[in-house]
C-alpha positions, 0 to 999 in steps of 0.5 A: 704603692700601698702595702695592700697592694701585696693581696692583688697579686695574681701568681703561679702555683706549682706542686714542686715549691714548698706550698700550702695545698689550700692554696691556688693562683693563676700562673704568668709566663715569667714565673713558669719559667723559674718553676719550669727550671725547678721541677726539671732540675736533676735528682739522681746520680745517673742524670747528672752523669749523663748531663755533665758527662762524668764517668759512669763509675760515680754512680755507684759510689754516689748511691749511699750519699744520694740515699740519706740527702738526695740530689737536687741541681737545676740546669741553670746551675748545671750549666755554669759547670765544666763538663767532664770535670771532676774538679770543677768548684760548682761541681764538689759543691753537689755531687755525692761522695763517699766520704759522706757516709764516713762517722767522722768525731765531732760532726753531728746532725745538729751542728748549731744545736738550733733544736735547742732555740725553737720554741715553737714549731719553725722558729729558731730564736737564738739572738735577742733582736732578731727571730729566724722563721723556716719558711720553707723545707726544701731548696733548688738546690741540694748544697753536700755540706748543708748545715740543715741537712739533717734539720726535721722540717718535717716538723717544722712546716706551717700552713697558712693558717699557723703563721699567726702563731708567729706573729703572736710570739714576736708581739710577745718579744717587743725587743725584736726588730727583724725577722729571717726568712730561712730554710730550706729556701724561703723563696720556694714558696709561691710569690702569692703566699709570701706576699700575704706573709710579708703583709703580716709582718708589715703591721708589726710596727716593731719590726723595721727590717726583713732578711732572706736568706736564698740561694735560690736567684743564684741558681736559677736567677729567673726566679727573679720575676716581676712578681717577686719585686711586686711585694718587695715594692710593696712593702714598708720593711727594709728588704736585704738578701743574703746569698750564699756564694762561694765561687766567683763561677756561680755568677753568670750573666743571668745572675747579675742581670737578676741582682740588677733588678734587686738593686733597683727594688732598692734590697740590699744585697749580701753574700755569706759564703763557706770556705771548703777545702778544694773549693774555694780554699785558696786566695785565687778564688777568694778574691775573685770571688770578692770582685766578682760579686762587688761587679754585680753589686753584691757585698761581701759579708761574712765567709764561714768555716764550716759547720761540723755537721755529719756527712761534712768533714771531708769539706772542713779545713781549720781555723787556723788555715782559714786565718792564714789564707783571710789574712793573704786575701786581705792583703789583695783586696780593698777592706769593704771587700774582704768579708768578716771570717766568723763562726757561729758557736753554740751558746754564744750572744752573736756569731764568732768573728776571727782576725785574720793572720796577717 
């Protein structure tokens, strides 16, 4: 299959994926379903209470949290959460709390000061060989300790037309060699609008490798369809997904059935995930989360500490902890399946890796 084949692609639309509005397609079965599943996700407090069977009394308390970073969680996800439980781990994860309201000292809106590394609209370029493009300015889901929740993606939307500005630029730095689909969740766009994308930068003979960062065939893997590995079969760059996983529950079977077909596209398959306090901040959920993705053929990569973005704090443990329970984790594991504890600092050349404490 050539690269042209990508501009034959006959693909659906839909007015909830982050789209252009000149844009239009004829839709599929298969991808009716996953857009099916996003327009239907819950946004408000009152039904997911109802959905999950959570006490009534949350409601209020959600409503100030709900106001400055709405709710978003498709059923897919949903499903995976026990019922009634309050300290479920996919749960915490997405349900509002009060604390986010909390001004807690250190935690800001821009906690990577990536307004500093964007030169021109929805590009941050903050390491020399790689640029990172926001694709998108929405999710499937709406995570409570985003990094970006605060992020101006408002201003930071390109039409179609102004991808070529991206293109310019990149031409203009010979020294980069892969760019980053981000968000937002870049796989919200339409398989039709990123195959004509992907199409632009496989004529960038400098680049040899496109990354996507998603969380979007985790929480719904039917997003996985086969018009998404029409363009990924399509093109010459070496494809590599970076999920974010952080709890060996998120994988169901549906999820590992969609890694399955990734696999065989031959896209090379990451997690990066986030160590939060009464999460996944204990060597038990750690580990199985390690095994959990090697069983469907995801690597672990990297385990951050989390950003100090506002509305967060109540997430955060230290570095130091984090060392100590990587270091116990290390001690369980094969070392292919122990992902690197890093941090990225403003200001630094590359992200900060962290030894564990053995």
């Amino acid at each position: 299959m050539t690269v042209n084949t990508i501009t034959h692609l006959s693909l659906t639309t839909s007015s909830h994926a982050t789209i252009d509005d000149e844009e239009s397609s004829n839709s599929t079965a298969v991808t009716q379903t996953w857009m099916h599943y996003l327009a239907s996700a819950i946004k408000n407090m009152s039904d997911l209470a109802d959905y999950l069977q959570l006490p009534k009394t949350l409601i209020k308390e959600a409503e100030a949290a709900h106001h400055d970073f709405r709710i978003m969680a498709p059923t897919p996800y949903l499903d995976r959460i026990k019922k009634g439980n309050l300290q479920d781990p996919l749960l915490l994860q997405i349900l509002p709390v009060i604390q986010e309201t909390y001004q807690t000292a250190g935690y800001v809106t821009d906690p990577l000061a990536e307004q500093k590394y964007n030169p021109q609209k929805a590009l941050v370029h903050k390491y020399k060989s790689r640029v990172l493009v926001i694709a998108a300015g929405t999710c499937a889901i709406n995570c409570r300790y985003c990094f970006r929740r605060h992020f101006p993606y408002g201003d930071n939307h390109l039409a179609k037309d102004e991808w070529q500005s991206l293109i310019d630029y990149i031409k203009l730095h010979p020294e980069i060699n892969e760019v980053i689909l981000s968000g937002g969740d870049p796989l919200m766009m339409k398989d039709s609008q990123l195959a004509d994308r992907i199409l632009l930068l496989d004529a960038l003979p400098q680049l040899k490798r496109l990354r996507i960062h998603t969380r979007l065939p985790i929480v719904i893997p039917q997003r996985v369809c086969d018009d998404m590995l029409t363009w990924i079969n399509a093109s010459r760059l070496k494809i590599i997904m970076v999920f974010h996983i952080n709890h060996a529950n998120e994988i169901d079977e549906a999820v590992h059935h969609a890694m399955q077909r990734l696999s065989t596209a031959k896209v090379t398959l990451l997690n990066q995930g986030v160590i939060l306090k009464n999460v996944n901040d204990n060597v038990v959920a750690q580990v199985d989360l390690s095994e959990r993705l090697f069983e469907v053929g995801i690597l672990p990569y990297y385990m951050f500490t989390l950003d100090p973005v506002q509305g967060a704090a109540h997430f955060d443990i230290s570095i130091e902890q984090a060392q100590s329970l990587m270091g116990k984790v290390a001690a369980e594991l094969p070392g292919y399946l122990v992902p690197k504890l890093a941090k990225e600092i403003h200001g630094k050349t590359a992200k900060t890796v962290f030894s564990p404490i053995l």
